[in-house]
N, CA, C and O of each residue as an XYZ file, in Angstrom:
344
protein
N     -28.850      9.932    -20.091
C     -29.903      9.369    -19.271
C     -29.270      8.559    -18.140
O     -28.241      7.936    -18.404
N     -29.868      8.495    -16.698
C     -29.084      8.429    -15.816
C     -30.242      6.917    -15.337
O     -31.409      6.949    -14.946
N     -29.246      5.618    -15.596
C     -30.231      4.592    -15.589
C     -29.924      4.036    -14.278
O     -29.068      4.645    -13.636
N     -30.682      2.540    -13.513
C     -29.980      2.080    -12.778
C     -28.544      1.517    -13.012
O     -27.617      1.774    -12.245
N     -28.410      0.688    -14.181
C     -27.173      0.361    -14.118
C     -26.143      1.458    -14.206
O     -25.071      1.241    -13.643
N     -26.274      2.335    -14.684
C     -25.287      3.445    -14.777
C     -25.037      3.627    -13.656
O     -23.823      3.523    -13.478
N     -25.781      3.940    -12.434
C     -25.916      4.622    -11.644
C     -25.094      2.948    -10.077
O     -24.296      2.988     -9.140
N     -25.712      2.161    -10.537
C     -24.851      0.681     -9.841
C     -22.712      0.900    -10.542
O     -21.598      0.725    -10.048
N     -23.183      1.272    -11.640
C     -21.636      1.644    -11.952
C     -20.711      2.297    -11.525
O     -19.516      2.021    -11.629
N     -21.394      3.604    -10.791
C     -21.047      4.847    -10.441
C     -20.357      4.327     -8.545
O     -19.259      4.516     -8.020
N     -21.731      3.597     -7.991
C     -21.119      3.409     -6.844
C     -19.882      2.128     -6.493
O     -19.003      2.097     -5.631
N     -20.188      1.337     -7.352
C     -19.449      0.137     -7.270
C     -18.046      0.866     -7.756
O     -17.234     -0.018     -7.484
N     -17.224      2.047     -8.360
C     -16.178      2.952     -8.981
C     -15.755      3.686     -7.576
O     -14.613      4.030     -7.272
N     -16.930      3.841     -6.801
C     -16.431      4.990     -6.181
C     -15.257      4.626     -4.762
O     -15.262      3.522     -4.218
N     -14.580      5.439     -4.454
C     -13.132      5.491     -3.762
C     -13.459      4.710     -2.572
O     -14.661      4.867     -2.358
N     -12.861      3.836     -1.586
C     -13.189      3.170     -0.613
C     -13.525      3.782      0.567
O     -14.220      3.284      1.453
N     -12.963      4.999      0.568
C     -13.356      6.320      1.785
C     -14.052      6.695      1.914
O     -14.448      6.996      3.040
N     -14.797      6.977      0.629
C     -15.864      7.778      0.859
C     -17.111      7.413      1.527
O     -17.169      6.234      1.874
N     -18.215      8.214      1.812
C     -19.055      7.913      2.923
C     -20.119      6.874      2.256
O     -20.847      6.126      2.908
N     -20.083      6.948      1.108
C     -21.066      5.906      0.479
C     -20.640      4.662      0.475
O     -21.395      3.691      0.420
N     -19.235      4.597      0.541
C     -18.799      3.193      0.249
C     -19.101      2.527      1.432
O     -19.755      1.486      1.498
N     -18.487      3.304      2.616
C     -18.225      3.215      3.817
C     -19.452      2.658      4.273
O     -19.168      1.677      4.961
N     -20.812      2.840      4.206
C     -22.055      2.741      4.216
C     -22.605      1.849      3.410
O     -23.698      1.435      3.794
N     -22.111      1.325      2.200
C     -22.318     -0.022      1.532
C     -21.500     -1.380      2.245
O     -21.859     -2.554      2.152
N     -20.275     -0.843      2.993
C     -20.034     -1.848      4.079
C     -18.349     -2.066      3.562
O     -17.738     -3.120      3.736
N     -17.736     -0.767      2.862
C     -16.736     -1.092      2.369
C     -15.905     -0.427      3.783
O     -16.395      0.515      4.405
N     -14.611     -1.058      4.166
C     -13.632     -1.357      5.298
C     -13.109      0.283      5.682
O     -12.749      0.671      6.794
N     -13.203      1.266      4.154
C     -12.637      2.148      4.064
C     -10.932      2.310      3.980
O     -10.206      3.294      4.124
N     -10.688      1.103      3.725
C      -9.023      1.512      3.732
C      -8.675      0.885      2.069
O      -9.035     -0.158      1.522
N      -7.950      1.860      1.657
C      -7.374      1.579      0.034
C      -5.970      0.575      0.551
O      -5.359      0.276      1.577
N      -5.960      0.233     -1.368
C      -5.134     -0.667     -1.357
C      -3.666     -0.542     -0.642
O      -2.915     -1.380     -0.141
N      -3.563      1.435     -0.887
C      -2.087      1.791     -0.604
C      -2.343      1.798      0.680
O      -1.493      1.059      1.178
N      -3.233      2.332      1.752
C      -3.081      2.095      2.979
C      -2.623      1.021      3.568
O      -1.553      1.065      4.176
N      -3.516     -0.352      3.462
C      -3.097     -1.503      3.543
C      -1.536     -1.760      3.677
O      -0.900     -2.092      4.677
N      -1.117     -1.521      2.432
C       0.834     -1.573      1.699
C       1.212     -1.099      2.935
O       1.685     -1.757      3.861
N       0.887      0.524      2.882
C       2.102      1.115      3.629
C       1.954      0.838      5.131
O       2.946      1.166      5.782
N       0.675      0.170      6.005
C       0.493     -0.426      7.321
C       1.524     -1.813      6.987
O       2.592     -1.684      7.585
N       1.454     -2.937      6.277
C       2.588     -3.919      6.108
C       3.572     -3.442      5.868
O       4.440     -4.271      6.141
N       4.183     -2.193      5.349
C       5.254     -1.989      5.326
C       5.715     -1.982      6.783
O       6.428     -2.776      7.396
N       4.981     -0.633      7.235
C       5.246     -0.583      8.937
C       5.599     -1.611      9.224
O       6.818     -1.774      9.169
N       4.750     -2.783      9.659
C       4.874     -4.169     10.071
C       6.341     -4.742     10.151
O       7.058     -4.894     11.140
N       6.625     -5.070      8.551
C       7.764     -5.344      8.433
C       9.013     -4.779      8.688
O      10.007     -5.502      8.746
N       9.109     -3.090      8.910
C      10.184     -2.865      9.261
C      10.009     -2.415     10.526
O      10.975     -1.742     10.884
N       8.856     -2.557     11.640
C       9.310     -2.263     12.848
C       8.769     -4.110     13.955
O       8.827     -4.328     15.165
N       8.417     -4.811     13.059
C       8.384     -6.218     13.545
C       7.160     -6.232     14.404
O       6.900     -7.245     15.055
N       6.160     -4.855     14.463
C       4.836     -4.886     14.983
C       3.783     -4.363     14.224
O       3.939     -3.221     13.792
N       2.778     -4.938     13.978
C       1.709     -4.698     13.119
C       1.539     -2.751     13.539
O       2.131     -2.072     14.377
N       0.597     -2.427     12.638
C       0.382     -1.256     12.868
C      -0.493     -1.320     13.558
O      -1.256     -2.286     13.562
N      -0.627     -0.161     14.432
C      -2.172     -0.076     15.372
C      -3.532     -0.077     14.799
O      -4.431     -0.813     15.206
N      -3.649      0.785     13.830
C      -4.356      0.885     13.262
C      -5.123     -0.115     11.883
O      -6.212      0.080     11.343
N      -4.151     -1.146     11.614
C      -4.388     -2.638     11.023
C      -5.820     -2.917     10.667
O      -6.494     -3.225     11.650
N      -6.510     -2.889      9.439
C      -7.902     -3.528      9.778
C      -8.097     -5.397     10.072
O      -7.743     -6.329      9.351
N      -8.623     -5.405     11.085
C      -8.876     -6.428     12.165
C      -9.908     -7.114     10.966
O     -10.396     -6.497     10.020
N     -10.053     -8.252     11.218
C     -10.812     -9.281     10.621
C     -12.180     -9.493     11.005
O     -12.681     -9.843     12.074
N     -12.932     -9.039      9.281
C     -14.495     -8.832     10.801
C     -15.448     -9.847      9.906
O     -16.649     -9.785      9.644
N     -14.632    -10.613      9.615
C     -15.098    -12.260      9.527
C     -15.968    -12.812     10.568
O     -17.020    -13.406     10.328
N     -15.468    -12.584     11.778
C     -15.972    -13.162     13.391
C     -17.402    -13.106     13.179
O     -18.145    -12.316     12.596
N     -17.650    -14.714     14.149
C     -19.048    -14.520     14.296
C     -19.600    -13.508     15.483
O     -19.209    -13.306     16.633
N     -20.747    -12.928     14.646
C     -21.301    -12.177     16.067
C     -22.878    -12.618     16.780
O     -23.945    -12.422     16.198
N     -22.755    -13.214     18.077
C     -23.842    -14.134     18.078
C     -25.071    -13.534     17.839
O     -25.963    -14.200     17.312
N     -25.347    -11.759     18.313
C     -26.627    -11.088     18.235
C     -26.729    -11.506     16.895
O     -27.791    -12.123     16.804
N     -25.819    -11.458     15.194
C     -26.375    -11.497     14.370
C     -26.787    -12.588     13.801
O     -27.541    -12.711     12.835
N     -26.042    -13.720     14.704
C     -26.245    -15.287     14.012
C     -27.440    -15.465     14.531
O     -28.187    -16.182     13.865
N     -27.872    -15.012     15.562
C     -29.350    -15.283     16.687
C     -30.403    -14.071     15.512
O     -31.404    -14.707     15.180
N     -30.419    -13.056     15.056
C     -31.002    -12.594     13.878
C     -31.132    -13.385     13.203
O     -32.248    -13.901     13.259
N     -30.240    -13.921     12.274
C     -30.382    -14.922     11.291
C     -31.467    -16.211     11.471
O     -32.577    -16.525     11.043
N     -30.470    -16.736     12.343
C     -31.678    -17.912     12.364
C     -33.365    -17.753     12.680
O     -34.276    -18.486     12.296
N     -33.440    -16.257     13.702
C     -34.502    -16.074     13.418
C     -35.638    -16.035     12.199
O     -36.588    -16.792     11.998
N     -35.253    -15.051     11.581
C     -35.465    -14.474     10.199
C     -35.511    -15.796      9.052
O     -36.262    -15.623      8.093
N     -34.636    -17.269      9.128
C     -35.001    -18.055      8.661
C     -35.657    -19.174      9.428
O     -35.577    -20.224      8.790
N     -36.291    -19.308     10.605
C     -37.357    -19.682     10.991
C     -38.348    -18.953     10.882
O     -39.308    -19.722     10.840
N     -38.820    -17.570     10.785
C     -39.742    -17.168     10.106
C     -40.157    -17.386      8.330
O     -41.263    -17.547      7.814
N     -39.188    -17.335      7.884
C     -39.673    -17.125      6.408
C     -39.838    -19.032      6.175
O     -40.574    -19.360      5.244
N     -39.272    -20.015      6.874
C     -39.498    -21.218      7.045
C     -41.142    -21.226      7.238
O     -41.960    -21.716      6.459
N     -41.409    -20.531      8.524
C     -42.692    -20.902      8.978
C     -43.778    -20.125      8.010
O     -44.841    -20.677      8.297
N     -44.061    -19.094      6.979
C     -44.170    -18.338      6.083
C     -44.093    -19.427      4.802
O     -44.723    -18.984      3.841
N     -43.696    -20.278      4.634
C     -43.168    -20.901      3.287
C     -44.544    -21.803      3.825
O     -45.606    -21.631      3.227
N     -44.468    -22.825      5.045
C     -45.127    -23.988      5.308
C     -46.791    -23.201      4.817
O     -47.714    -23.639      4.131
N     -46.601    -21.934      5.514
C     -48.495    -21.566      5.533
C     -48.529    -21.636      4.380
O     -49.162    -22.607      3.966
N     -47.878    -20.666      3.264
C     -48.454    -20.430      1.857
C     -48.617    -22.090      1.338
O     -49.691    -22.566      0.971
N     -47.534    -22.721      1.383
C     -47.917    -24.219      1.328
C     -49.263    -25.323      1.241
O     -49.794    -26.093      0.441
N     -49.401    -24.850      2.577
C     -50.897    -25.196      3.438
C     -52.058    -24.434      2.755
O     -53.254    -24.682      2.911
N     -51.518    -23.460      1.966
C     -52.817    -22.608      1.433
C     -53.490    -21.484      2.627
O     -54.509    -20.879      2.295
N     -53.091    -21.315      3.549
C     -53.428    -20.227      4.621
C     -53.263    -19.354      4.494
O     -53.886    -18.525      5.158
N     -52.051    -18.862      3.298
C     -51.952    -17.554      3.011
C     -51.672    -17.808      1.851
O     -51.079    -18.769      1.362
N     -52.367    -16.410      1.155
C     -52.864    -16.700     -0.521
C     -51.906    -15.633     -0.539
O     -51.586    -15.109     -1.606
């Protein structure tokens, strides 16, 4: 029987390449890729080109989303509050 958790098991297993992962927001690069780009690094004293870049960074379109989205559900909280919306 093919349940949700089984099925949360299945993708959270699956390879970092593949298109599902890739699409759950995974970087797509395995552990050995990683290795063998620092290897590069270290023996030619320049990162590899291809390096995954740090996508930590803020991006303002999404921080300007955000705060939207929690001034709405802010202003959403006050009504149900108020009793205006049942």
């Amino acid at each position: 029987m093919l349940t949700l958790r089984r099925i949360g098991v299945f993708l959270r297993h699956l390879p970092p390449d593949c298109a599902v992962a890739r699409a759950e927001g995974s970087p797509g690069w395995t552990n050995a890729d990683v290795l063998l780009m620092d290897l590069y690094g270290a023996s030619t004293g320049v990162q590899h080109p291809l390096y995954p870049k740090d996508s930590k960074g803020v991006d303002p379109e999404r921080e300007k989303a955000l705060r939207s989205a929690k001034a709405r559900a802010r202003e959403r909280q006050r009504a149900i509050d108020a009793g205006e919306i049942t």
